[in-house]
FIRO-449537 format. One record per atom (N, C-alpha, C, O): residue number from 1; residue in one letter; chain; atom name; y, x, z. Coordinates in steps of 0.001 Angstrom, whole numbers, padded with zeros to 6 digits, m for minus. Each point is the difference from the previous one (the first is absolute). Layout:
BEGIN
{num=NUM residu=A chaine=A atome=CA y=Y x=X z=Z}
...
//
This chain:
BEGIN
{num=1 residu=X chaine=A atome=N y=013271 x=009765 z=m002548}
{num=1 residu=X chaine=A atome=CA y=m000295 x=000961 z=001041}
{num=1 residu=X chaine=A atome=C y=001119 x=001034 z=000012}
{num=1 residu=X chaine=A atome=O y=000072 x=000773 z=m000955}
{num=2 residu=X chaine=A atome=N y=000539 x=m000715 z=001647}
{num=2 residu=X chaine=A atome=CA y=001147 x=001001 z=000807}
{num=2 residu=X chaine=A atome=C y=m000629 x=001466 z=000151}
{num=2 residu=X chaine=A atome=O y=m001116 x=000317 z=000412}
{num=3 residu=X chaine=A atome=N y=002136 x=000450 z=m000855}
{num=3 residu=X chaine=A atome=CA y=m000896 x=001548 z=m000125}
{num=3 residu=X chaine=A atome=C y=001405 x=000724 z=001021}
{num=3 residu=X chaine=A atome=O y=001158 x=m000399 z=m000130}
{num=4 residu=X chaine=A atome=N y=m001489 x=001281 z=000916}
{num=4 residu=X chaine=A atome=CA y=000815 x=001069 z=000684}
{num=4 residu=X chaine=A atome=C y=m000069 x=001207 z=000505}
{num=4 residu=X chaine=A atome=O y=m001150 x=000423 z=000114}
{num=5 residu=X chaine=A atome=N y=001749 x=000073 z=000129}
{num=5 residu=X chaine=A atome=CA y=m000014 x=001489 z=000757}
{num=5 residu=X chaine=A atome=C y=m000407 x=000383 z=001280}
{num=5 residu=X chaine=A atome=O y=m000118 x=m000890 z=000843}
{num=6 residu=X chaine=A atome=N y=m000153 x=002229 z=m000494}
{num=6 residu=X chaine=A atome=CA y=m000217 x=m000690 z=001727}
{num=6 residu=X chaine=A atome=C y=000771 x=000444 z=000528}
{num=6 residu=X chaine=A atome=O y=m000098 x=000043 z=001226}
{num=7 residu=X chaine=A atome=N y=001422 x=000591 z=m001977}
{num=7 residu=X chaine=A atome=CA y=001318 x=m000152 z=000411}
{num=7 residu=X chaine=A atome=C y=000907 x=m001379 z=000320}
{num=7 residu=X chaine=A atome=O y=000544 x=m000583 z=000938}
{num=8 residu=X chaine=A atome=N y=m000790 x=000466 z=m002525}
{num=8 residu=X chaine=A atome=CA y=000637 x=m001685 z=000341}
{num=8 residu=X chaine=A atome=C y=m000784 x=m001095 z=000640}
{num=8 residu=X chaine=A atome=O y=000436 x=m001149 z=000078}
{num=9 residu=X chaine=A atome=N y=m001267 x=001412 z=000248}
{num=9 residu=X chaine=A atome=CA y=m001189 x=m000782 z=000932}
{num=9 residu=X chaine=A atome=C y=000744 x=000279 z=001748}
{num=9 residu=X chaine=A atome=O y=000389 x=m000768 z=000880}
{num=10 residu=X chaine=A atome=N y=m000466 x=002189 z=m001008}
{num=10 residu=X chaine=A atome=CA y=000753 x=m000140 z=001495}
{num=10 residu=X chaine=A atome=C y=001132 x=m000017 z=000153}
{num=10 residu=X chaine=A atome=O y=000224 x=m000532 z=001088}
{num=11 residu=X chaine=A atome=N y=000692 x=000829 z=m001587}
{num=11 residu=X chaine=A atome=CA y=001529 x=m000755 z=m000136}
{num=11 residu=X chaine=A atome=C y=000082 x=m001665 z=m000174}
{num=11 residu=X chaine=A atome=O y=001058 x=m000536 z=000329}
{num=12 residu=X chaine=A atome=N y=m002099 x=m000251 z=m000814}
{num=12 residu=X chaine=A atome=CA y=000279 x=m001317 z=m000435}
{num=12 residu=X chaine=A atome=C y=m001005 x=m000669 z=000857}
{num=12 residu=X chaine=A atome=O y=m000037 x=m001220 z=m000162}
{num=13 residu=X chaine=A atome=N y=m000821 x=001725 z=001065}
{num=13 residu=X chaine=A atome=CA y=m001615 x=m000947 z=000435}
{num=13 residu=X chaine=A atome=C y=000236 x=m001109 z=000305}
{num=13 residu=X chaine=A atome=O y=m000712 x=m000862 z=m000516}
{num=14 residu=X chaine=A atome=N y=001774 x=000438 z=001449}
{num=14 residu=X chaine=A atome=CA y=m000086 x=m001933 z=000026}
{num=14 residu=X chaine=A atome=C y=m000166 x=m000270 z=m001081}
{num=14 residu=X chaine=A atome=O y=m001101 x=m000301 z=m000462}
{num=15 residu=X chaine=A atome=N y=002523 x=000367 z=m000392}
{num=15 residu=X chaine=A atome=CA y=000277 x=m000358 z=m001723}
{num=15 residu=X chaine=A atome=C y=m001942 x=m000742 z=m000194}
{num=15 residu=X chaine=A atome=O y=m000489 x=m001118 z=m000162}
{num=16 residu=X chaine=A atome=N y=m000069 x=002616 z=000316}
{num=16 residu=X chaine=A atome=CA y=m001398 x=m000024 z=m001420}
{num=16 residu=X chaine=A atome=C y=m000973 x=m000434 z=001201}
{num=16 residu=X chaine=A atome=O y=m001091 x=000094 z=m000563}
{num=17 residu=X chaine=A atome=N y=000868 x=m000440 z=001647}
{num=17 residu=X chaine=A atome=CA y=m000355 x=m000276 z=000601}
{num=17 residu=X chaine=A atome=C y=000082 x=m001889 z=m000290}
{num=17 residu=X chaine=A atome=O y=m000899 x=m000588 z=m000601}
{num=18 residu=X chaine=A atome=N y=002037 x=m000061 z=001113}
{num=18 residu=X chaine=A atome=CA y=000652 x=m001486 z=m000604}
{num=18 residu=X chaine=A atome=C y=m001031 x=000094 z=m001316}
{num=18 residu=X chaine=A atome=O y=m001088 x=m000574 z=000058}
{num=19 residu=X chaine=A atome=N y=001380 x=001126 z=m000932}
{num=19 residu=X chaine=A atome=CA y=m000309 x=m000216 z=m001584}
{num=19 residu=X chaine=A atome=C y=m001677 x=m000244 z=000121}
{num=19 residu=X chaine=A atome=O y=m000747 x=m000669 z=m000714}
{num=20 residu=X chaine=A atome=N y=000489 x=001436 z=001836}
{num=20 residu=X chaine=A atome=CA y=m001727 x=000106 z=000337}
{num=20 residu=X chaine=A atome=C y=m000278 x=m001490 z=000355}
{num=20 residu=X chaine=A atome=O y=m000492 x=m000914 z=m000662}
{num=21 residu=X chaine=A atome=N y=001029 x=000990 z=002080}
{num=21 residu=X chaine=A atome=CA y=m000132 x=m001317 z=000447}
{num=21 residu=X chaine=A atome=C y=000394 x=m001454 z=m000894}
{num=21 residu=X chaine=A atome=O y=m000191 x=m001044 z=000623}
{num=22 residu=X chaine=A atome=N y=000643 x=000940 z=m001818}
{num=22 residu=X chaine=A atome=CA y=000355 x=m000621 z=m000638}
{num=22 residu=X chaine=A atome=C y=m001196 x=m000135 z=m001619}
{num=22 residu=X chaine=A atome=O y=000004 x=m000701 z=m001013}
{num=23 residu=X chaine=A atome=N y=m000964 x=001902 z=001612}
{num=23 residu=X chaine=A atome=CA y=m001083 x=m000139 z=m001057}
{num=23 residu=X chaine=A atome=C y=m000058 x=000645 z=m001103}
{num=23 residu=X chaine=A atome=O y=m000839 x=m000123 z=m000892}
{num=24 residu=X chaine=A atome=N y=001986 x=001017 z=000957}
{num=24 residu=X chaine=A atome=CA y=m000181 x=000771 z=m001667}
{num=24 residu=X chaine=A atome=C y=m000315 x=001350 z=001256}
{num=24 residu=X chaine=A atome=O y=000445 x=000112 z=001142}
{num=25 residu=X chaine=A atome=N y=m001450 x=000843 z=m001979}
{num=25 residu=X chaine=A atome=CA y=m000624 x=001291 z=m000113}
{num=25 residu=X chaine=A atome=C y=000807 x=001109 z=m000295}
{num=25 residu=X chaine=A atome=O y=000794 x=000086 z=m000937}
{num=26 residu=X chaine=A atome=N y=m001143 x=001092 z=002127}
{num=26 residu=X chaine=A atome=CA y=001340 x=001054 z=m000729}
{num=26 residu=X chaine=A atome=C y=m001262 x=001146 z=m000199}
{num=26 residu=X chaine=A atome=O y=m001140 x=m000008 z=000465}
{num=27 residu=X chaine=A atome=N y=001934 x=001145 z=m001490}
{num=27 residu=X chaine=A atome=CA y=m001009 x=000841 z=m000596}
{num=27 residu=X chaine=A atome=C y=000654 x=001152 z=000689}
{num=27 residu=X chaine=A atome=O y=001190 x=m000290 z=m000121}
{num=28 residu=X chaine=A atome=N y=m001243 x=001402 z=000760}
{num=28 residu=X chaine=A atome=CA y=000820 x=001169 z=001022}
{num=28 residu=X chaine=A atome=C y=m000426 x=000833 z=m001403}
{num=28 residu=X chaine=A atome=O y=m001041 x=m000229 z=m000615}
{num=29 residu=X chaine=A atome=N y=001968 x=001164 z=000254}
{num=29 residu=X chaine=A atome=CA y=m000578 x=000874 z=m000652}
{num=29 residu=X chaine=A atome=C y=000607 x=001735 z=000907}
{num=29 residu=X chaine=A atome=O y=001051 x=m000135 z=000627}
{num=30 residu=X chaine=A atome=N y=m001454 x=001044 z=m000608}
{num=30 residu=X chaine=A atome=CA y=000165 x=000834 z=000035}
{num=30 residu=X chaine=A atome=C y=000471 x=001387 z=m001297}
{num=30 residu=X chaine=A atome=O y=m000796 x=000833 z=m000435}
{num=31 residu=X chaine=A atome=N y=001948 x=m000921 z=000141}
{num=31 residu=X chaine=A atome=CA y=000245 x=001086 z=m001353}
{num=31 residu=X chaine=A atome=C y=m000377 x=m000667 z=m001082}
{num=31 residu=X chaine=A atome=O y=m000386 x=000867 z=m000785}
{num=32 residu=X chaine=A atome=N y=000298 x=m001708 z=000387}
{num=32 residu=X chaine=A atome=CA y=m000196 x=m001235 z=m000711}
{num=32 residu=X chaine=A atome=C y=m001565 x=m000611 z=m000113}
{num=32 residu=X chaine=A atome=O y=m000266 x=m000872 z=m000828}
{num=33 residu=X chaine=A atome=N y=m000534 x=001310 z=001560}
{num=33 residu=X chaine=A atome=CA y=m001365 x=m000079 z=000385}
{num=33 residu=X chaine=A atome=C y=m000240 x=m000943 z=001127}
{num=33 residu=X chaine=A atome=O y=000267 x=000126 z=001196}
{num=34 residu=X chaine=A atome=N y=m000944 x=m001295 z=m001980}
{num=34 residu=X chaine=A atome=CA y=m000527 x=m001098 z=001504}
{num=34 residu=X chaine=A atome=C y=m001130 x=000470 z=000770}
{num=34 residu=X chaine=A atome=O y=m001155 x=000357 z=m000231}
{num=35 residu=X chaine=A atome=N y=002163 x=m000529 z=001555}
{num=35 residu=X chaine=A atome=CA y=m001017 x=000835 z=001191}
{num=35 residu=X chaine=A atome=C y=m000776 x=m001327 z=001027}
{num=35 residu=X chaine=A atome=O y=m001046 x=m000016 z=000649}
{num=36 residu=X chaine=A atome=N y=002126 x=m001016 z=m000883}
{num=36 residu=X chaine=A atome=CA y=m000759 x=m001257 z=000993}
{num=36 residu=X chaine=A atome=C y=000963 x=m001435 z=m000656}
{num=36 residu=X chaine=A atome=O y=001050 x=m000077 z=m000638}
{num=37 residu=X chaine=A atome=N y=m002030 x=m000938 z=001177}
{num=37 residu=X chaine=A atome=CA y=000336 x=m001692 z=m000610}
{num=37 residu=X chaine=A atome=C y=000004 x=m000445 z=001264}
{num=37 residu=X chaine=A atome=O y=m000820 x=000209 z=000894}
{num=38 residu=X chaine=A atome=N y=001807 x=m000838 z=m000887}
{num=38 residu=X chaine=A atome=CA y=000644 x=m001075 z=001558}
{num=38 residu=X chaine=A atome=C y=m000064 x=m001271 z=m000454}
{num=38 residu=X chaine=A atome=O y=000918 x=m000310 z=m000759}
{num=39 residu=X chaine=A atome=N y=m001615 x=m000403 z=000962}
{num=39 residu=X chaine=A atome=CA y=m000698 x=m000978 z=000024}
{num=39 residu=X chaine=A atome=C y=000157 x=m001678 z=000842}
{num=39 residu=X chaine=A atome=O y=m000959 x=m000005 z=000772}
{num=40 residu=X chaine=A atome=N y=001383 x=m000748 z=m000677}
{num=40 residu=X chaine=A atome=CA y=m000406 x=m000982 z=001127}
{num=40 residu=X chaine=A atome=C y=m000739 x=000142 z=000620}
{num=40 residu=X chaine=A atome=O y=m000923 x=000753 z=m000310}
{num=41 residu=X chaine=A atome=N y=000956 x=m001402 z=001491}
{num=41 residu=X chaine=A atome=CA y=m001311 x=m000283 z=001080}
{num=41 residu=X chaine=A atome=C y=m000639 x=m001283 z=m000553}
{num=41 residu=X chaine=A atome=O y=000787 x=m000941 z=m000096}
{num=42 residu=X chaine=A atome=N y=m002040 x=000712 z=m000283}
{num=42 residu=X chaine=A atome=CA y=m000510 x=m001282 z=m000646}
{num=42 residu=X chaine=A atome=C y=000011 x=m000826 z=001393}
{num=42 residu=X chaine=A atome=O y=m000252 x=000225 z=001183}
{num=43 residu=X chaine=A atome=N y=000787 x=m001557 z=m002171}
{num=43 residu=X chaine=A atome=CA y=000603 x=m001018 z=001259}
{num=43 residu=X chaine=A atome=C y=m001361 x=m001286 z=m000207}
{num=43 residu=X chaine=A atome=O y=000156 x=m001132 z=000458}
{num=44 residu=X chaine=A atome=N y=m001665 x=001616 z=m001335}
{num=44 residu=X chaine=A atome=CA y=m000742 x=m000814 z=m000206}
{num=44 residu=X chaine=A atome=C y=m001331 x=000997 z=000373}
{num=44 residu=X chaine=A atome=O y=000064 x=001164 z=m000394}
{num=45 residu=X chaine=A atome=N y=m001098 x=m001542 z=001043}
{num=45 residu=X chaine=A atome=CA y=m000964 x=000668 z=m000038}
{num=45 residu=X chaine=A atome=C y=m001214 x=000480 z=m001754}
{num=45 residu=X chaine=A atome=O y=m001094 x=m000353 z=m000440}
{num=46 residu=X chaine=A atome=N y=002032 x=001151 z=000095}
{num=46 residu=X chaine=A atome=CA y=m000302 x=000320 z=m001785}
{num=46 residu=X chaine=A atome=C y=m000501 x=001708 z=000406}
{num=46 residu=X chaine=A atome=O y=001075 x=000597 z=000045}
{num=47 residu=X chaine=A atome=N y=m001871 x=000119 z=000171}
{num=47 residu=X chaine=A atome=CA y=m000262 x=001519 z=000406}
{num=47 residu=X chaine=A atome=C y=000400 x=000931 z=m001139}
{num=47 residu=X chaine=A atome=O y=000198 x=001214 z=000035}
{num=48 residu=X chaine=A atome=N y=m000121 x=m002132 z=m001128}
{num=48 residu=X chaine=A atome=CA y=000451 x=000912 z=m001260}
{num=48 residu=X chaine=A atome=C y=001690 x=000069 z=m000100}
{num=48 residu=X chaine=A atome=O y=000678 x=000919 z=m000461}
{num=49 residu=X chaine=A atome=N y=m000390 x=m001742 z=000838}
{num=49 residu=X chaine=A atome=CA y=001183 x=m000667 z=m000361}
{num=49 residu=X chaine=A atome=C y=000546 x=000057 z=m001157}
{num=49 residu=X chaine=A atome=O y=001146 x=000292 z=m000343}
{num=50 residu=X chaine=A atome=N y=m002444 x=m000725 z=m000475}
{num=50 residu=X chaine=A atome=CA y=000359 x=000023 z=m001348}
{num=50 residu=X chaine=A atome=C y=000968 x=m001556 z=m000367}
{num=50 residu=X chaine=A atome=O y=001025 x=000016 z=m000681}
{num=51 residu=X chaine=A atome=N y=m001718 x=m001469 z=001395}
{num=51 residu=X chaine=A atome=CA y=000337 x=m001175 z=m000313}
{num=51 residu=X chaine=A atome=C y=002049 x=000301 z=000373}
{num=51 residu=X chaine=A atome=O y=000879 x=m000408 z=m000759}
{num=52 residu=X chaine=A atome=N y=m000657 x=001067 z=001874}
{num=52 residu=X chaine=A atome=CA y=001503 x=m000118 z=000245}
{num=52 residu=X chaine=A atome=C y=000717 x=001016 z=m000973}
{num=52 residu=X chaine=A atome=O y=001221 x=m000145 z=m000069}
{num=53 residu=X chaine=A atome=N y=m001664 x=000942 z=m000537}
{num=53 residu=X chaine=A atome=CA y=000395 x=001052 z=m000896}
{num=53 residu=X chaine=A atome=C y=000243 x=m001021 z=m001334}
{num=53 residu=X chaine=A atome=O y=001214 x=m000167 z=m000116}
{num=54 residu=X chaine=A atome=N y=m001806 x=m000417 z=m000708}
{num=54 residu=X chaine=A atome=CA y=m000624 x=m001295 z=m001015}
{num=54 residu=X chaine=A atome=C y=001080 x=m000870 z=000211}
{num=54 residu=X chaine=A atome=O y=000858 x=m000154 z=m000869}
{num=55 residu=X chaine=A atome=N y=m000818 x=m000576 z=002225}
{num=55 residu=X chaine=A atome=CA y=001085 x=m000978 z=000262}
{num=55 residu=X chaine=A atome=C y=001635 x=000697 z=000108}
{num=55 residu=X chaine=A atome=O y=000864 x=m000873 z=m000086}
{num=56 residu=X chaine=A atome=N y=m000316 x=002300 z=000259}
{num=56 residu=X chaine=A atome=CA y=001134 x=m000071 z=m000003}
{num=56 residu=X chaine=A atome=C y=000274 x=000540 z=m001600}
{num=56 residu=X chaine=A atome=O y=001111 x=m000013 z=m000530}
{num=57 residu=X chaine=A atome=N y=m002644 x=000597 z=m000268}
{num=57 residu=X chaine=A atome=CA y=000756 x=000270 z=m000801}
{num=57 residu=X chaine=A atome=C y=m000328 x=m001251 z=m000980}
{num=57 residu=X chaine=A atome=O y=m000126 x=000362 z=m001170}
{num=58 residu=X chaine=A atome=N y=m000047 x=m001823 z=001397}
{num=58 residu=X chaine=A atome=CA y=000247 x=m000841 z=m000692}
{num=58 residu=X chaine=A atome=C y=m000729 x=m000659 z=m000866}
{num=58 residu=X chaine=A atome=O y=000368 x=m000768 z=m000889}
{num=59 residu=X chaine=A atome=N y=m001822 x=001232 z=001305}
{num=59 residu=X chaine=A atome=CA y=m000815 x=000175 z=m001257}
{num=59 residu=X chaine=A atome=C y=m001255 x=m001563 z=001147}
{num=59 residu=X chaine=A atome=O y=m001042 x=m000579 z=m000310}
{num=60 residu=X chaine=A atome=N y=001828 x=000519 z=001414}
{num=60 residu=X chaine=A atome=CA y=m001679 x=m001151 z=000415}
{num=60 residu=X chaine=A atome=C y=001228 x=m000311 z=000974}
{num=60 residu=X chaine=A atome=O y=000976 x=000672 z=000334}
{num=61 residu=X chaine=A atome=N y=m001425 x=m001991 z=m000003}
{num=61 residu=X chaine=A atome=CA y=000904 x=m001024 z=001151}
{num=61 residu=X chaine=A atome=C y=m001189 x=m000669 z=000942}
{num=61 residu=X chaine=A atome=O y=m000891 x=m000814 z=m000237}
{num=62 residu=X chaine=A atome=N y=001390 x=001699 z=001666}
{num=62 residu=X chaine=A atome=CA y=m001035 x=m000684 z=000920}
{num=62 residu=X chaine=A atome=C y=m000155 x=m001678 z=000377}
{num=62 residu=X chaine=A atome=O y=000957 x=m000458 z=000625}
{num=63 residu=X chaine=A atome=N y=m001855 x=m000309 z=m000884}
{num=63 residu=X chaine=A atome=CA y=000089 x=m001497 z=000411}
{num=63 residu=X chaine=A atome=C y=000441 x=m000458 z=001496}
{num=63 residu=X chaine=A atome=O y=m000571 x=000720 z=000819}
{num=64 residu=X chaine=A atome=N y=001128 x=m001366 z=m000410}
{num=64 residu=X chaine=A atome=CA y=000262 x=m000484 z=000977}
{num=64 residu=X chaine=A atome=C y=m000752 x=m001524 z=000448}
{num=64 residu=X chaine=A atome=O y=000321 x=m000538 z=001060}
{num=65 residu=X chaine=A atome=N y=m001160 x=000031 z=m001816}
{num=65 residu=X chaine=A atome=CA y=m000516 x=m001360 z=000929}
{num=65 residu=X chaine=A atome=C y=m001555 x=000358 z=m000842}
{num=65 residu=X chaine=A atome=O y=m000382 x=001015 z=m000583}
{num=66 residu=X chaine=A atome=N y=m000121 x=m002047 z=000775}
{num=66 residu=X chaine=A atome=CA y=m001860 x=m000252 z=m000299}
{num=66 residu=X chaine=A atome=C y=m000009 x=000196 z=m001523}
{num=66 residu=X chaine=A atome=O y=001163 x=000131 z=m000383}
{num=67 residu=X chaine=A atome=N y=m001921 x=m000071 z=m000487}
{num=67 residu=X chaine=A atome=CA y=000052 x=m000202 z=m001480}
{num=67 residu=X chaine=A atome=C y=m000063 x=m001291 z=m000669}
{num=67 residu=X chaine=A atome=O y=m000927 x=m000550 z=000595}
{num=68 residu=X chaine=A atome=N y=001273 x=m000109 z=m001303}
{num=68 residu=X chaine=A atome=CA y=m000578 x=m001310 z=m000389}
{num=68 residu=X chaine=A atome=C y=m001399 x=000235 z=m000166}
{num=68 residu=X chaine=A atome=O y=m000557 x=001056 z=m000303}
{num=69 residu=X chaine=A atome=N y=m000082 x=m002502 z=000608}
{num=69 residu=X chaine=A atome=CA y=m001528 x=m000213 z=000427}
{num=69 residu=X chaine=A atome=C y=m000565 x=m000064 z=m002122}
{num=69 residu=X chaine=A atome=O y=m000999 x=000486 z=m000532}
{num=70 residu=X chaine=A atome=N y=001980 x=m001158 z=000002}
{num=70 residu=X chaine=A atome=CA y=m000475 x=m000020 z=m001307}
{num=70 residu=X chaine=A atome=C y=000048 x=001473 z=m000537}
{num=70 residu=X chaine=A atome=O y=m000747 x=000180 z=m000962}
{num=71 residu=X chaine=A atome=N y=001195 x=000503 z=001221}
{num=71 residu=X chaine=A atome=CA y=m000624 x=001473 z=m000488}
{num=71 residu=X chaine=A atome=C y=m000807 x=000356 z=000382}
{num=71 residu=X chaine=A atome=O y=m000777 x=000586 z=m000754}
{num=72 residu=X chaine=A atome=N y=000469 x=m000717 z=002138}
{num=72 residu=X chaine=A atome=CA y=m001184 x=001115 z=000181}
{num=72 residu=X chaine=A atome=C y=m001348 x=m001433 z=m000519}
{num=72 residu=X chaine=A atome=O y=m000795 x=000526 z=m000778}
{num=73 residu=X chaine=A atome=N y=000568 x=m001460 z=000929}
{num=73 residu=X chaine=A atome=CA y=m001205 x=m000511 z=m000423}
{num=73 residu=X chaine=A atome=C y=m000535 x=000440 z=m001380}
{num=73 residu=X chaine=A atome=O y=000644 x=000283 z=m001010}
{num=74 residu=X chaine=A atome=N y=m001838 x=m000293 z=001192}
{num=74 residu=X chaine=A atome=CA y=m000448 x=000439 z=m001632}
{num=74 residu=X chaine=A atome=C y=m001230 x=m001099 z=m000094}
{num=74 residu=X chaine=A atome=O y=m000492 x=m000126 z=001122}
{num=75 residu=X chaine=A atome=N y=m000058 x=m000576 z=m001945}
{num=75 residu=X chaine=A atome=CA y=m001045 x=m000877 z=m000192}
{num=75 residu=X chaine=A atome=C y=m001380 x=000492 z=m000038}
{num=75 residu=X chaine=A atome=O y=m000342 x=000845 z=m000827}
{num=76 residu=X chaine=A atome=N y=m000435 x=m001323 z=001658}
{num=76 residu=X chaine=A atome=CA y=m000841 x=000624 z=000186}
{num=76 residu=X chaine=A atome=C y=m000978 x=m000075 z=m001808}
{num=76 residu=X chaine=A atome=O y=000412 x=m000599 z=m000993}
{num=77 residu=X chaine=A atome=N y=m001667 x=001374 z=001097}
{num=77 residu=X chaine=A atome=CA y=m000653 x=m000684 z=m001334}
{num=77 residu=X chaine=A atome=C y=m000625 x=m001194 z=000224}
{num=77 residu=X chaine=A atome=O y=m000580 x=m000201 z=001067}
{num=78 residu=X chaine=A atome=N y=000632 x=m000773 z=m002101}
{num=78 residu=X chaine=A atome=CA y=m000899 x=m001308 z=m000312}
{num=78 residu=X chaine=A atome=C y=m001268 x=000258 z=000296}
{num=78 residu=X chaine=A atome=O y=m000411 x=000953 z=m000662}
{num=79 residu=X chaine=A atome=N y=m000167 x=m001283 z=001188}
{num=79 residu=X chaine=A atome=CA y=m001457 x=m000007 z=000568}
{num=79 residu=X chaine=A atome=C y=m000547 x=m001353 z=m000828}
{num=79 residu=X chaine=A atome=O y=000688 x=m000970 z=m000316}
{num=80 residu=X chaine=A atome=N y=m001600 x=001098 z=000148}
{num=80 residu=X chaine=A atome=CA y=m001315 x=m000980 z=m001173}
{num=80 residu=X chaine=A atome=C y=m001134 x=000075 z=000672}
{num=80 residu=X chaine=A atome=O y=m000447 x=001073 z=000404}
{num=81 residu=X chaine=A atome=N y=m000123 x=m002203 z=m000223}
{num=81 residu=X chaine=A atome=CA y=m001690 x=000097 z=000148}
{num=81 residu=X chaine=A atome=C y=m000614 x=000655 z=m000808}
{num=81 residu=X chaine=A atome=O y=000045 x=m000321 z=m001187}
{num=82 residu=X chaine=A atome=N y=m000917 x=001614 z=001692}
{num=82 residu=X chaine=A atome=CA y=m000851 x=000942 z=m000679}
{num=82 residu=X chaine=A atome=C y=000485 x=001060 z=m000495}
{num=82 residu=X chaine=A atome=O y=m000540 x=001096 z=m000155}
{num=83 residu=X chaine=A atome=N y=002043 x=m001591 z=m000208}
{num=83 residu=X chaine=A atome=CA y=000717 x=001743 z=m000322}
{num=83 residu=X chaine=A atome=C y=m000438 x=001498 z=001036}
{num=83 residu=X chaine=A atome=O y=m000070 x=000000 z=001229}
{num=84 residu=X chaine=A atome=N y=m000117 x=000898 z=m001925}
{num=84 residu=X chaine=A atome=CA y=000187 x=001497 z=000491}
{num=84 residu=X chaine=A atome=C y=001015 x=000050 z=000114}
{num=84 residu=X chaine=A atome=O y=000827 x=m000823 z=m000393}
{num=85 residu=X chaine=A atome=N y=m000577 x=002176 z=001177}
{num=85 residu=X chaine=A atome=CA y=001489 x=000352 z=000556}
{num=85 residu=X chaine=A atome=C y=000583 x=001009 z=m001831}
{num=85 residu=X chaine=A atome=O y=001050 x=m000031 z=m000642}
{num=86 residu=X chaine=A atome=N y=m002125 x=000637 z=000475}
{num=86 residu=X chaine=A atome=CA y=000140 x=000224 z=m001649}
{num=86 residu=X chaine=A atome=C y=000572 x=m000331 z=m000578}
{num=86 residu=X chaine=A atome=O y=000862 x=000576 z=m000664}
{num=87 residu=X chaine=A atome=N y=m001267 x=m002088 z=000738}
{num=87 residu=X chaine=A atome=CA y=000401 x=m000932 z=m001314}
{num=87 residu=X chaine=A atome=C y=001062 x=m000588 z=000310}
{num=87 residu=X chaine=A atome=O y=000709 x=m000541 z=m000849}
{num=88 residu=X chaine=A atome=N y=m000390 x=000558 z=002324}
{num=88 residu=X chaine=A atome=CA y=001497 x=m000813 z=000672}
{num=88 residu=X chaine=A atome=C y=000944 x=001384 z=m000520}
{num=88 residu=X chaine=A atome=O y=000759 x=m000237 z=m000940}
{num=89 residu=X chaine=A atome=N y=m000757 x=001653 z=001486}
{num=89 residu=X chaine=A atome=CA y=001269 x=000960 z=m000870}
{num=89 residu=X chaine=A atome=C y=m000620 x=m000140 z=m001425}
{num=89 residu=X chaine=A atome=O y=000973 x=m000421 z=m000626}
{num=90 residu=X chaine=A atome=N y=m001686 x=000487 z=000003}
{num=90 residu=X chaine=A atome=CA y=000407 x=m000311 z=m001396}
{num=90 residu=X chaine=A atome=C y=000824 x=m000848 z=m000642}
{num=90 residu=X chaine=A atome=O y=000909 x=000193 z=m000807}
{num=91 residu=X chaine=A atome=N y=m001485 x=m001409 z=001416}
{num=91 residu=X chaine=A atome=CA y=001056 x=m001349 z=m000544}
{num=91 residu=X chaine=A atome=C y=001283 x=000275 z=000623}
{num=91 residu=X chaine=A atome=O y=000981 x=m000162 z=m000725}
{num=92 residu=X chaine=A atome=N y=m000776 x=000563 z=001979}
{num=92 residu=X chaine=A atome=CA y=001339 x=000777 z=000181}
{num=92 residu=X chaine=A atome=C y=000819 x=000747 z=m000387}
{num=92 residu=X chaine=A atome=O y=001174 x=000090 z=000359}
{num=93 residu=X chaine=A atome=N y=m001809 x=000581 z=m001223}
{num=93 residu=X chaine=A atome=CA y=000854 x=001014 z=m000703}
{num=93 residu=X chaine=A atome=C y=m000348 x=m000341 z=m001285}
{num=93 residu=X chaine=A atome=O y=000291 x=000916 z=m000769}
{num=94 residu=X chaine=A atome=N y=m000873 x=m002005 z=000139}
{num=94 residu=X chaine=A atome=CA y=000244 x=m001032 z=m001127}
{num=94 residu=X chaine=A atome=C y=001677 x=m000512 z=000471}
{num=94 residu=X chaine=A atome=O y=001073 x=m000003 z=m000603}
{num=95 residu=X chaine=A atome=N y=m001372 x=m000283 z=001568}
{num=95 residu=X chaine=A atome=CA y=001514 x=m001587 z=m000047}
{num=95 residu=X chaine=A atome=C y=000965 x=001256 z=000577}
{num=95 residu=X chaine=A atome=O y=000955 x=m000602 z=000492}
{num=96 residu=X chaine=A atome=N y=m000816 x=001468 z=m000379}
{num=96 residu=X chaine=A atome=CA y=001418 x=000443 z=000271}
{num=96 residu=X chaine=A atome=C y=000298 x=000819 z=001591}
{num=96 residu=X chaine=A atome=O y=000828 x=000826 z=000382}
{num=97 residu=X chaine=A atome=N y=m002040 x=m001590 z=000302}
{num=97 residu=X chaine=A atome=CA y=000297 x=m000131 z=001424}
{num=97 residu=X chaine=A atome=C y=m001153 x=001380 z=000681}
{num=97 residu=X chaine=A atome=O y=m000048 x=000223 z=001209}
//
């Protein structure tokens, strides 16, 4: 994150402006006191814009296609004649699952 003046903010604004549009955050300080954060325009409907904040600073990578189908399945529980649903998470959380 890029920190500046609001001197050198207005002597330089394309400059830190580009740097904006390019996704890094500037901090304005006033007398060495931050008075405002310049920000991107979120280019994803996120209201926090926490997820685009996360992704430039490196820490999460947005997916681009479907997920594989073998991850998201999970097995359902074994069902038994006469079992309770009780006794089906018990033995479930016997075996692991």
């Amino acid at each position: 994150m890029k920190t500046a003046s609001i001197s050198q903010l207005k002597n330089s604004l394309s400059a830190y402006v580009d740097q904006v549009k390019a996704g890094e955050s500037v901090l304005v300080t006033d007398r060495g006191v931050v008075v405002a954060r310049i920000d991107p325009a979120a280019a994803r409907p996120d209201p926090a814009g926490r997820l685009e904040r996360l992704e430039r600073a490196g820490l999460v990578r947005v997916g681009r296609g479907a997920p594989p189908v073998d991850m998201v399945r999970v097995p359902g529980p074994r069902l038994r004649e006469g079992m309770s649903i009780v006794e089906i998470v018990l033995d479930e959380r016997r075996s692991g699952w």
